[in-house]
C-alpha positions as CSV (number, residue, x, y, z in Angstrom):
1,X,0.0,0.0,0.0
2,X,2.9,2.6,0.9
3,X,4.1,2.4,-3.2
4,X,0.4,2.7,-4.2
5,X,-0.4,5.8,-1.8
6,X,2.9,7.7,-2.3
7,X,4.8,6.6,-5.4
8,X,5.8,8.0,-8.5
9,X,2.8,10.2,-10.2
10,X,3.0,9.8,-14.0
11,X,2.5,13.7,-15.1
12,X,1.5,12.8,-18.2
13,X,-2.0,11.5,-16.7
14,X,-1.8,13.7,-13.5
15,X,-5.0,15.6,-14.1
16,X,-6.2,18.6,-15.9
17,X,-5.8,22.4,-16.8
18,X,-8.3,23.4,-14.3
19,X,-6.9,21.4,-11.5
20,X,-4.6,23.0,-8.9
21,X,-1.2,21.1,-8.6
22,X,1.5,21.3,-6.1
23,X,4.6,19.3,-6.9
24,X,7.1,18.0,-4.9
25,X,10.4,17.4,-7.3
26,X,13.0,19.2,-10.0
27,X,11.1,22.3,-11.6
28,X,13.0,21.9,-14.7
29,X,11.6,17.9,-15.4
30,X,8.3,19.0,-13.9
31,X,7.8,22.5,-16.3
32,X,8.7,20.0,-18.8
33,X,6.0,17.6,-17.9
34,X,3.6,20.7,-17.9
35,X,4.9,21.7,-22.2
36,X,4.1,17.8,-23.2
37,X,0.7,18.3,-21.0
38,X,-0.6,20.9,-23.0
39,X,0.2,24.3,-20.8
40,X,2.4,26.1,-23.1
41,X,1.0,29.8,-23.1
42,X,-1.3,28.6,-20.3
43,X,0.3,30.6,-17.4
44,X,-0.6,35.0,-16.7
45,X,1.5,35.0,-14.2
46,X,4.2,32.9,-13.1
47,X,6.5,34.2,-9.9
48,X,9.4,32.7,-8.9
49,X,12.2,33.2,-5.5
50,X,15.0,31.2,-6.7
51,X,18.2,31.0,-5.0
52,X,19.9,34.4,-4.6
53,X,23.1,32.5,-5.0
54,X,23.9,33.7,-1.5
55,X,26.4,30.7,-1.4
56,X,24.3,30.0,2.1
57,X,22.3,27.1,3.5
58,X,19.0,28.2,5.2
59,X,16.8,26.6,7.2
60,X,13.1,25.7,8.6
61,X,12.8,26.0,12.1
62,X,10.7,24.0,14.4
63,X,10.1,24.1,18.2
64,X,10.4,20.6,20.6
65,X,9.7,20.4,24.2
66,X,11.7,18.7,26.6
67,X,10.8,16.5,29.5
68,X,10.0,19.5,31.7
69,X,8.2,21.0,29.4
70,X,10.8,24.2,27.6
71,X,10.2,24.6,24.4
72,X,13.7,24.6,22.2
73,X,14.0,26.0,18.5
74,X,15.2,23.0,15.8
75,X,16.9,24.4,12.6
76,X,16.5,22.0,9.8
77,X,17.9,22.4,6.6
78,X,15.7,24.0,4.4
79,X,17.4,24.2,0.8
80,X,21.4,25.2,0.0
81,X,22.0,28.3,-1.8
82,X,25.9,27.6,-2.4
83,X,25.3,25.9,-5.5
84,X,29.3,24.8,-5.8
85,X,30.0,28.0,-5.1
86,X,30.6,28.3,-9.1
87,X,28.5,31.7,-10.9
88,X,28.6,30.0,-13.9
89,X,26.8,26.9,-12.7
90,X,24.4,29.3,-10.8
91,X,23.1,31.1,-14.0
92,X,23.3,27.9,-16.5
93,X,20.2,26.4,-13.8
94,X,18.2,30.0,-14.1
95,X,18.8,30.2,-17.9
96,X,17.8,26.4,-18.2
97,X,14.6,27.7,-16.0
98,X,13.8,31.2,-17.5
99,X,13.6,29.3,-20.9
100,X,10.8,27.2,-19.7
101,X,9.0,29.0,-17.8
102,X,8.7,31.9,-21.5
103,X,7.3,29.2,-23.1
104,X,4.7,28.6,-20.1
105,X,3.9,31.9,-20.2
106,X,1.0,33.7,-21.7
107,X,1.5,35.9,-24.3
108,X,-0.5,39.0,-22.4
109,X,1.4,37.6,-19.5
110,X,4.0,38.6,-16.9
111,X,7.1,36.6,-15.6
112,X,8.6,38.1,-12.0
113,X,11.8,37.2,-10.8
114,X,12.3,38.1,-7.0
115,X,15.8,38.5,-6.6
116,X,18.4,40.6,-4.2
117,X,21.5,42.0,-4.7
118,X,23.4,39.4,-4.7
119,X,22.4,38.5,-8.3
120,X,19.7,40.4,-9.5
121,X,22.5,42.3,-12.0
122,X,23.1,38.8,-12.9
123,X,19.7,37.7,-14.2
124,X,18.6,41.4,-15.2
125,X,21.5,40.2,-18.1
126,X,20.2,37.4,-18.7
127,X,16.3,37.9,-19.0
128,X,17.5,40.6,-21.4
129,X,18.7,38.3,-23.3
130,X,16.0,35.7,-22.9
131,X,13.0,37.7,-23.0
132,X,13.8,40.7,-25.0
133,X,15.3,44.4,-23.3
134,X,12.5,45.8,-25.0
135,X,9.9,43.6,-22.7
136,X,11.3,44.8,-19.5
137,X,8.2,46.0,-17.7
138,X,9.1,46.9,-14.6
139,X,12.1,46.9,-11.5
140,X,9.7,46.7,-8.1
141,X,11.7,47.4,-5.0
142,X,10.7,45.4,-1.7
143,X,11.5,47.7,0.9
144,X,11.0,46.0,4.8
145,X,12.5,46.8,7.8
146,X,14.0,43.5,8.9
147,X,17.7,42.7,7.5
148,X,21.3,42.5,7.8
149,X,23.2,45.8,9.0
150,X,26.7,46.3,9.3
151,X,29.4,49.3,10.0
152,X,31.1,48.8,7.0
153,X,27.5,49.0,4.6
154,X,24.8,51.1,4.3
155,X,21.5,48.6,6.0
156,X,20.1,46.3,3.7
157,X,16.5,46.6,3.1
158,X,15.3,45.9,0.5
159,X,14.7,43.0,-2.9
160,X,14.4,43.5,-6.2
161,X,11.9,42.0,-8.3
162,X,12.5,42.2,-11.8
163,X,9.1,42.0,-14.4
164,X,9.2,41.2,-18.0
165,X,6.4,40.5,-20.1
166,X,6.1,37.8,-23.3
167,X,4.9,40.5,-25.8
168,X,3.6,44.4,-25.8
169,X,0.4,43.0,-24.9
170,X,1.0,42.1,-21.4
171,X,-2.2,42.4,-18.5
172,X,-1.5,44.8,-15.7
173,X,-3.5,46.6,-13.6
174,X,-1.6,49.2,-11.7
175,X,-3.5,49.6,-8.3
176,X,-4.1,53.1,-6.9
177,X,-2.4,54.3,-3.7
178,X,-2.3,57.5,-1.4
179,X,-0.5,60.7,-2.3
180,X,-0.6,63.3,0.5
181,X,-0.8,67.0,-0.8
182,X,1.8,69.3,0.6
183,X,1.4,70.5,3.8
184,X,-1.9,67.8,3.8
185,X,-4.2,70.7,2.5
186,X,-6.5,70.5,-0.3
187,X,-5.6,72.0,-3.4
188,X,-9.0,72.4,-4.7
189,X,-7.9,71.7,-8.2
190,X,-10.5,71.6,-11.1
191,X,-11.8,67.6,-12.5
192,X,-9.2,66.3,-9.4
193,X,-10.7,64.5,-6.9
194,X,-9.3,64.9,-3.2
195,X,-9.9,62.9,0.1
196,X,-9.2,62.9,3.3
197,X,-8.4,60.6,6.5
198,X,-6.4,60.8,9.7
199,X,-3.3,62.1,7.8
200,X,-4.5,65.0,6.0
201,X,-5.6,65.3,2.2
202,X,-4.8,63.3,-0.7
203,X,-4.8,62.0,-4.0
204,X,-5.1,58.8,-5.5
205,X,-2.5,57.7,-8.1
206,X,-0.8,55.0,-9.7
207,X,1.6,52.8,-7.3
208,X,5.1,53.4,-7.7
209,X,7.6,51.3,-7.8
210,X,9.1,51.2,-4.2
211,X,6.7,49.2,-2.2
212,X,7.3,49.1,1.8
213,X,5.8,45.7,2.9
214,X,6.5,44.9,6.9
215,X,8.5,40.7,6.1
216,X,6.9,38.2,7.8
217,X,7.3,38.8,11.4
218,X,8.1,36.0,14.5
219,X,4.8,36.6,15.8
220,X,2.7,36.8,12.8
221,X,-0.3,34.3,12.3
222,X,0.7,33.0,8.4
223,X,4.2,32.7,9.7
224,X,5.1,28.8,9.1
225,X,8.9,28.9,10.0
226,X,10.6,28.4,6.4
227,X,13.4,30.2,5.4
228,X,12.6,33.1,3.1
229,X,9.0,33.2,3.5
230,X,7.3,36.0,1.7
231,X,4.3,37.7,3.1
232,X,1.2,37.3,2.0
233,X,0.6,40.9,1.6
234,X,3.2,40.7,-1.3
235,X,1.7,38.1,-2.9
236,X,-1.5,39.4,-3.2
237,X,0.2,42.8,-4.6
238,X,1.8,40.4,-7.0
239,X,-1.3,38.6,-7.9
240,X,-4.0,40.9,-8.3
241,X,-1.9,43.7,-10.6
242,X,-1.2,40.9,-13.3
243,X,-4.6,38.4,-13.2
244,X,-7.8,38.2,-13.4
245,X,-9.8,35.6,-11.4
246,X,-9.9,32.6,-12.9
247,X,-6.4,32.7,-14.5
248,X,-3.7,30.2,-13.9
249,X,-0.6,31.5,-11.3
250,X,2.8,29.8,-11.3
251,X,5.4,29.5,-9.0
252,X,8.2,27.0,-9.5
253,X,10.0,28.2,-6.3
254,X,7.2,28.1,-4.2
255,X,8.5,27.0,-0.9
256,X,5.9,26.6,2.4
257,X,3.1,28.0,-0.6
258,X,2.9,32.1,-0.2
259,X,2.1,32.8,-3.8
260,X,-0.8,29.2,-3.9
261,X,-2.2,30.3,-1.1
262,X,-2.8,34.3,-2.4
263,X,-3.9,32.9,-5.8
264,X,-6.5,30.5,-4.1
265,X,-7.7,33.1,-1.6
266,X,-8.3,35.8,-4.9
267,X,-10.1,33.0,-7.0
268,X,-7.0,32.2,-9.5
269,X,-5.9,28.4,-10.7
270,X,-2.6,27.7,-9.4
271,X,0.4,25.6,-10.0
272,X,3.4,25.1,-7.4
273,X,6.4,23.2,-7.2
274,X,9.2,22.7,-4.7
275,X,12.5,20.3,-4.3
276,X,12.3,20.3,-0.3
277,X,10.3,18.0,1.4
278,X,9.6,20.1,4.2
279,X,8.8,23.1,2.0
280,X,5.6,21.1,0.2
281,X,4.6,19.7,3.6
282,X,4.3,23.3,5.1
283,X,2.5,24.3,1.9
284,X,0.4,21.6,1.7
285,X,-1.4,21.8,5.3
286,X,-1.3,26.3,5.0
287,X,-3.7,25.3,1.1
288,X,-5.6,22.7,2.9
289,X,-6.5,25.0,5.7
290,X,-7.3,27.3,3.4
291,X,-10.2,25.4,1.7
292,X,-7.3,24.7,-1.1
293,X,-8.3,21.7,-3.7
294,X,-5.8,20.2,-5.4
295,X,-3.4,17.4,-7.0
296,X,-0.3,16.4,-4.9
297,X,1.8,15.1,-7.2
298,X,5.7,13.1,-6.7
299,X,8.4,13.1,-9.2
300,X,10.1,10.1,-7.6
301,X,9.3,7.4,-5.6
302,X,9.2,8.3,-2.0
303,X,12.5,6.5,0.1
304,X,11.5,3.7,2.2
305,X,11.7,5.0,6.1
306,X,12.6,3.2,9.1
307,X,9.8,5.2,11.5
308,X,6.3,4.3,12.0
309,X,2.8,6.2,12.8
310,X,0.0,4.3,14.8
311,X,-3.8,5.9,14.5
312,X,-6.5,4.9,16.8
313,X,-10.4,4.1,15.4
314,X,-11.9,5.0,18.9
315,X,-15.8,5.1,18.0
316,X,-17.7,4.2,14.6
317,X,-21.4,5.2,14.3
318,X,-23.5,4.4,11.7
319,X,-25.4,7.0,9.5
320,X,-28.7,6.6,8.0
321,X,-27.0,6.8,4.4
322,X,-25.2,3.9,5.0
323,X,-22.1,5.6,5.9
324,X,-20.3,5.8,9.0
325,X,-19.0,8.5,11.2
326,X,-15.4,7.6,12.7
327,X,-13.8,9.5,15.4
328,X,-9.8,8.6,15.5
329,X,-6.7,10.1,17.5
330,X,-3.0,9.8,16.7
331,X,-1.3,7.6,19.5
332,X,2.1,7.0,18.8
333,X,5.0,8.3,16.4
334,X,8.4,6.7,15.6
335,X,10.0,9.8,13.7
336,X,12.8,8.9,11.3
337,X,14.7,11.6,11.9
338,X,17.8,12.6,9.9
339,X,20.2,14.4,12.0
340,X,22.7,15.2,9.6
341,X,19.7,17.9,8.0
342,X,19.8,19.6,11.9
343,X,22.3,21.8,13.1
344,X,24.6,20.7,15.8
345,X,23.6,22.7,18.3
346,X,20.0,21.7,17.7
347,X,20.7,17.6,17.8
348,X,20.5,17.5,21.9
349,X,17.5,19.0,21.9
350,X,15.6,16.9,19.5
351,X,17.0,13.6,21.4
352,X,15.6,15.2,24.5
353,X,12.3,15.6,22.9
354,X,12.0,11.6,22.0
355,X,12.5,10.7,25.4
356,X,10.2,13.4,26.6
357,X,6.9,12.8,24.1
358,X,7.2,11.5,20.3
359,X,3.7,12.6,19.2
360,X,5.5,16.4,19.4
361,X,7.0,15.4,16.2
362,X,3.5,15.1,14.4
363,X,2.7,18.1,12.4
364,X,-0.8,16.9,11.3
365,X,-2.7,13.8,9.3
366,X,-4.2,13.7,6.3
367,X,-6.9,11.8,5.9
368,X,-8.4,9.7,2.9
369,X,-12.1,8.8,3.7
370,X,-12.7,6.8,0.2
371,X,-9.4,5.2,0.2
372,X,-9.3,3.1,-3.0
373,X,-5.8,2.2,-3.4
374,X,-4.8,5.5,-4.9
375,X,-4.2,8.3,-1.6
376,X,-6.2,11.4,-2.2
377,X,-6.6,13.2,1.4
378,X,-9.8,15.1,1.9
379,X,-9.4,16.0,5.4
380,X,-6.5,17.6,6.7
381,X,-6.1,17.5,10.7
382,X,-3.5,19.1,13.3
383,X,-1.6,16.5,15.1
384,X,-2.4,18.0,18.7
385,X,-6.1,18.5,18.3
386,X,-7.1,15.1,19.6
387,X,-9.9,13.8,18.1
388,X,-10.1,13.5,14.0
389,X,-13.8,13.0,13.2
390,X,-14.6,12.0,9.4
391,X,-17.0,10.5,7.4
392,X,-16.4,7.4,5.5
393,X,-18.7,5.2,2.8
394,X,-15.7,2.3,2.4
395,X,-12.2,1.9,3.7
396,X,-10.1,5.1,4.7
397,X,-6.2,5.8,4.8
398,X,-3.9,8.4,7.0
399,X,-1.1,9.7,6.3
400,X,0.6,11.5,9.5
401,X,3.6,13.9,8.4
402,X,6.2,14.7,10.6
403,X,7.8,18.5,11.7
404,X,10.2,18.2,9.2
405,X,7.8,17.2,6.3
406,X,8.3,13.4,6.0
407,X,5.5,11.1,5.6
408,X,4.5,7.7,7.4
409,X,1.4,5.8,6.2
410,X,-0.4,5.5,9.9
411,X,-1.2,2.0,10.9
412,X,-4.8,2.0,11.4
413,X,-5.9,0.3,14.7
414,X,-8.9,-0.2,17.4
415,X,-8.5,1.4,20.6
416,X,-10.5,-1.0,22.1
417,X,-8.0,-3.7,21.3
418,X,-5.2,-1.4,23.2
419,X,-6.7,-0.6,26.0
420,X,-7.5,-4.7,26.4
């Protein structure tokens, strides 16, 4: 069964153009996949945060407990920037990347590549090149507040995200924002139309190009604890100045699923795709909690784990349709944990925290109700909250996925038979 629920997804039969996808595996074989399946042209926007060639390995972090209850920060490794330290080998991948991703693209669509300085003069070359000096749309300037400092450089503060279009007949809707008159007075100027607030009187205009969007803070609600998360605010930005709803959104970079999850909540088709584990796991639970439907799809067969899962059936109650209502918990988690992805300093912690409770190192279980040899979860539950309460016509599946994104198909068990 553990082949059948999670292994290899032939792309060439994996749904349809109005399905949502999230991919876990290369972007360059999957965009691929995606030409041969009939989406050439199909994409308005596609939005990607590659590698900044940073020559730095970043991280995910996670919080364990120990045995008197302290909560400890786990840094897992997230996705290495170094790329063999080689530029050359750096741009080849984006060439190799940017080439596919023009053909994806619409031709009234717009391709933006979020970058910083450690390489946007790089690619701003290159998609010259690539997609044509003359389509150059746009520089946007991401200016937050959090960032690197230093006494020998002026604070860095901001990305750059460079926009290029396909043709001249690119979609974008430049959104209005404030302009404060001087001194906040009216000016009373004929066929202008002034308002005023708190600050004083204004205008409406076109945005500029400098956007000031607060990063993703510690304490922030949508904050999922990958490395270079992008906020949703952003996203939406991104998303609503170049579609309209019901038009397909790409990002091939997508990490824990910023740009999915503003395309679903503004009514746009959406395609994703990630190489880290942990980065699709993160996205996966953040688009099923947001109502998200969509194909899951593997590139390669999932690696055989030596960890376990055990789910408990602890009531079943007939309906009057025939169907029953089941009411499960998770009881028990052997994590297989890889200790070479976690830093040092972090590896005591996270031995501490198997003595002290395993379940701590369930993230939350998915849940197939009409499990027919082929795993499609419906339901998507947090690990902590207890009981899991489903409907089901037939036989059901879980799938319980670890804090660092790996998978274990749950043994399904009756709770009567353990407490006996």
């Amino acid at each position: 069964m553990y082949e059948e629920v999670h292994g290899s997804h032939s792309l060439a039969e994996a749904g349809v153009k109005d399905a949502n996808e999230l991919c876990l595996g290369d972007n360059l074989g999957y965009m691929k996949d995606l030409l041969d399946r009939g989406y050439a042209g199909a994409f308005r926007l596609i939005y990607i945060d590659p590698p900044f060639f940073t020559r730095s390995s970043f991280n995910a972090s996670v919080s364990v407990r120990d045995k008197n209850g302290a909560s400890h920060k786990v840094h897992h490794l997230a996705y290495d920037d170094k790329f063999d330290r080689s530029l050359e080998y750096y741009i080849e991948n984006m060439v190799a990347r940017i080439l596919l991703m023009r053909d994806l693209l619409a031709d009234d669509g717009l391709m933006w590549i979020h970058l910083d300085w450690h390489s946007s003069h790089y690619i701003k070359l290159v998609l010259d090149e690539l997609m044509g000096e003359k389509n150059f749309v746009n520089e946007i300037i991401w200016q937050y507040k959090s960032g690197g400092s230093g006494k020998r450089h002026f604070a860095r503060k901001h990305d750059s995200i460079l926009v290029y279009s396909k043709t001249s007949r690119y979609y974008l809707n430049v959104p209005k924002e404030k302009s404060y008159n001087r001194d906040r007075k009216p000016y009373r100027f004929r066929g202008v139309a002034e308002y005023k607030d708190e600050g004083g009187w204004y205008t409406l205009v076109n945005m500029k190009d400098v956007w000031s969007i607060d990063m993703v803070g510690r304490t922030s609600s949508e904050r999922t604890g990958y490395a270079t998360q992008k906020p949703l605010e952003l996203m939406k930005r991104i998303v609503l100045a170049s579609t309209e709803e019901g038009d397909l959104a790409g990002d091939f970079f997508c990490g824990s699923g910023s740009l999915p999850e503003a395309a679903q909540m503004l009514g746009r088709r959406w395609i994703g795709c990630d190489s880290e584990e942990i980065a699709t796991s993160m996205a996966r639970r953040r688009l099923r909690k947001a109502g998200a439907e969509f194909d899951f799809i593997r590139q390669e067969e999932v690696k055989p784990l030596s960890g376990r899962a055990d789910v408990a059936v602890m009531s079943v109650d007939p309906l009057e349709d025939g169907r029953k209502l089941y009411k499960c918990r998770l009881i028990d988690i052997v994590p297989d944990i890889d200790t070479g992805s976690v830093q040092m300093k972090d590896r005591m912690h996270v031995e501490e925290a198997l003595k002290a409770d395993r379940l701590q190192f369930a993230d939350h279980v998915l849940v197939d109700p009409e499990y027919k040899g082929s795993f499609e979860a419906a339901y998507v539950f947090d690990a902590d909250s207890g009981e899991m309460s489903f409907i089901s016509g037939g036989d059901f599946a879980a799938v319980v996925v670890d804090i660092f994104g790996k998978e274990y198909e749950a043994e399904i068990v009756n709770e009567q038979i353990i407490n006996e």
